[in-house]
C-alpha positions as CSV (number, residue, x, y, z in Angstrom):
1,X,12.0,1.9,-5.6
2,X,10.9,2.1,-2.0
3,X,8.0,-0.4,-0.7
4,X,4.7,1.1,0.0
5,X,3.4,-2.0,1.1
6,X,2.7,-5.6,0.2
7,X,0.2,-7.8,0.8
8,X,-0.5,-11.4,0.3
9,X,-4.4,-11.3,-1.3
10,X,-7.0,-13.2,1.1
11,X,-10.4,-13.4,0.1
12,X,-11.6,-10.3,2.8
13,X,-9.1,-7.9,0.5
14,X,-11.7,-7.9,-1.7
15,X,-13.6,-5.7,0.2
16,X,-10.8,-3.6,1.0
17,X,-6.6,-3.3,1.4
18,X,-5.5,-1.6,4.7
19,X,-2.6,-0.9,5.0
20,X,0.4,1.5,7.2
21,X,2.3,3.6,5.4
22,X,4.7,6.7,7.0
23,X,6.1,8.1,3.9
24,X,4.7,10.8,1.6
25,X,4.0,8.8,-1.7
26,X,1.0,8.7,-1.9
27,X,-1.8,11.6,-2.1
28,X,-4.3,12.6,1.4
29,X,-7.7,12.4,1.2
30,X,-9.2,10.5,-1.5
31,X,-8.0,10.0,-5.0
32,X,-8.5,7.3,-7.9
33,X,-5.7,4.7,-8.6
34,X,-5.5,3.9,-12.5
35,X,-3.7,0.7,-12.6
36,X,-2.9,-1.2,-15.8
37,X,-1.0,-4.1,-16.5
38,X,-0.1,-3.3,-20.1
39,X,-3.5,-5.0,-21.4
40,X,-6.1,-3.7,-19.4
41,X,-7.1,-0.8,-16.9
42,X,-8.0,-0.8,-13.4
43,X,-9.7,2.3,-11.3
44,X,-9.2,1.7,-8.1
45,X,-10.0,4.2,-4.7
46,X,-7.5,5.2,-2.6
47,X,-8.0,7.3,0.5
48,X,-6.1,8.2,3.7
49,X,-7.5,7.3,6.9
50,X,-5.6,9.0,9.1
51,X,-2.5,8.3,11.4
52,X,-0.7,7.1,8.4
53,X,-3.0,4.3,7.2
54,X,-4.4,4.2,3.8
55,X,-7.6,1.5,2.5
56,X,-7.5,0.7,-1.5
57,X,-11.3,-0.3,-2.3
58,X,-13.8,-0.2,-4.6
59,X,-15.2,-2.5,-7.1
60,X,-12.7,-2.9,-9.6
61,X,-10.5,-3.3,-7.0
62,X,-13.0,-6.5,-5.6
63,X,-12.6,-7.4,-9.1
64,X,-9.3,-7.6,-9.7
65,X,-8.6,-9.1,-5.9
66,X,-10.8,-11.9,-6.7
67,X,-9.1,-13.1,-9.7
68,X,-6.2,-13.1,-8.0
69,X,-6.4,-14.7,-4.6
70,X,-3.1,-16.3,-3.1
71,X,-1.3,-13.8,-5.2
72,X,1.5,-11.7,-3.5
73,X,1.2,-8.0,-4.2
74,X,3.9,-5.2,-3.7
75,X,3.0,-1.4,-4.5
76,X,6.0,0.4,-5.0
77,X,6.4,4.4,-4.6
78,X,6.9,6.4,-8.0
79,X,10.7,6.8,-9.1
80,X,12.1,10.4,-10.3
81,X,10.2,11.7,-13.2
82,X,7.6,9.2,-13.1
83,X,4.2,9.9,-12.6
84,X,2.7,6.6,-11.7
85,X,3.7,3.7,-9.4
86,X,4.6,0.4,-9.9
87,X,2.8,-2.9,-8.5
88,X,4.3,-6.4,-8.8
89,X,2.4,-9.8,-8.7
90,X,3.6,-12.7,-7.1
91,X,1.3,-15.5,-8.3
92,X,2.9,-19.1,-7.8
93,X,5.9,-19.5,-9.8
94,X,5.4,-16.4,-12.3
95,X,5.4,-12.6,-11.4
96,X,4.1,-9.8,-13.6
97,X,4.5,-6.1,-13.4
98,X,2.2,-3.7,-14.1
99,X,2.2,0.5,-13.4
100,X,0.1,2.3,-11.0
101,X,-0.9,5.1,-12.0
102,X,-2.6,8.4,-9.9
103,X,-4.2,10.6,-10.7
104,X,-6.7,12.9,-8.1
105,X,-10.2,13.9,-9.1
106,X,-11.9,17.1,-8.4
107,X,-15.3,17.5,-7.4
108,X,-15.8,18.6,-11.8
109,X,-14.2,15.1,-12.2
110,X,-11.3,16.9,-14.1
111,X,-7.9,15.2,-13.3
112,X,-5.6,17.5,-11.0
113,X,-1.3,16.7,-10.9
């Protein structure tokens, strides 16, 4: 699995993840990030900036950052035959996994591969 990028989570993620990224795993322009972590579900926005720099925002993603503050985050690319990407908390001592999933909406809000 290849890092997309990590982040240690501040209290001014919650507003938003910025992040560099040169390589091709994730989707341009603007597309919705379903995360879980086996339990529960996560939708989070994902959009390219330009010059190879991508933000994750949006609410639940200011909801799950604020639960989760000091926690170390790494957001893998998808492996072959996968259709979703991984992320991996760091949070003291323990670390959990949990899948990211993509998936891009069209303007009919139908989901597009």
């Amino acid at each position: 699995m290849t890092v997309i990028g990590e982040v240690n989570l501040v209290t001014h993620h919650q507003a938003r993840w910025r992040f560099l990224y040169r390589g091709h795993a994730l989707p341009g322009g603007t597309s919705i990030l379903t995360v879980t972590d086996g339990f529960q579900w996560w939708h989070f926005q994902c959009r390219s900036e330009g010059d190879n720099m991508y933000c994750i925002n949006g609410s639940e993603w200011s909801r799950f950052v604020q639960t989760r503050i000091n926690a170390m985050i790494t957001l893998y690319s998808k492996e072959d035959g996968e259709d979703f990407h991984r992320i991996r908390l760091k949070s003291g001592a323990s670390s959990v996994q949990t899948e990211l999933r993509y998936g891009l909406y069209s303007q009919s809000n139908q989901w597009r591969r």
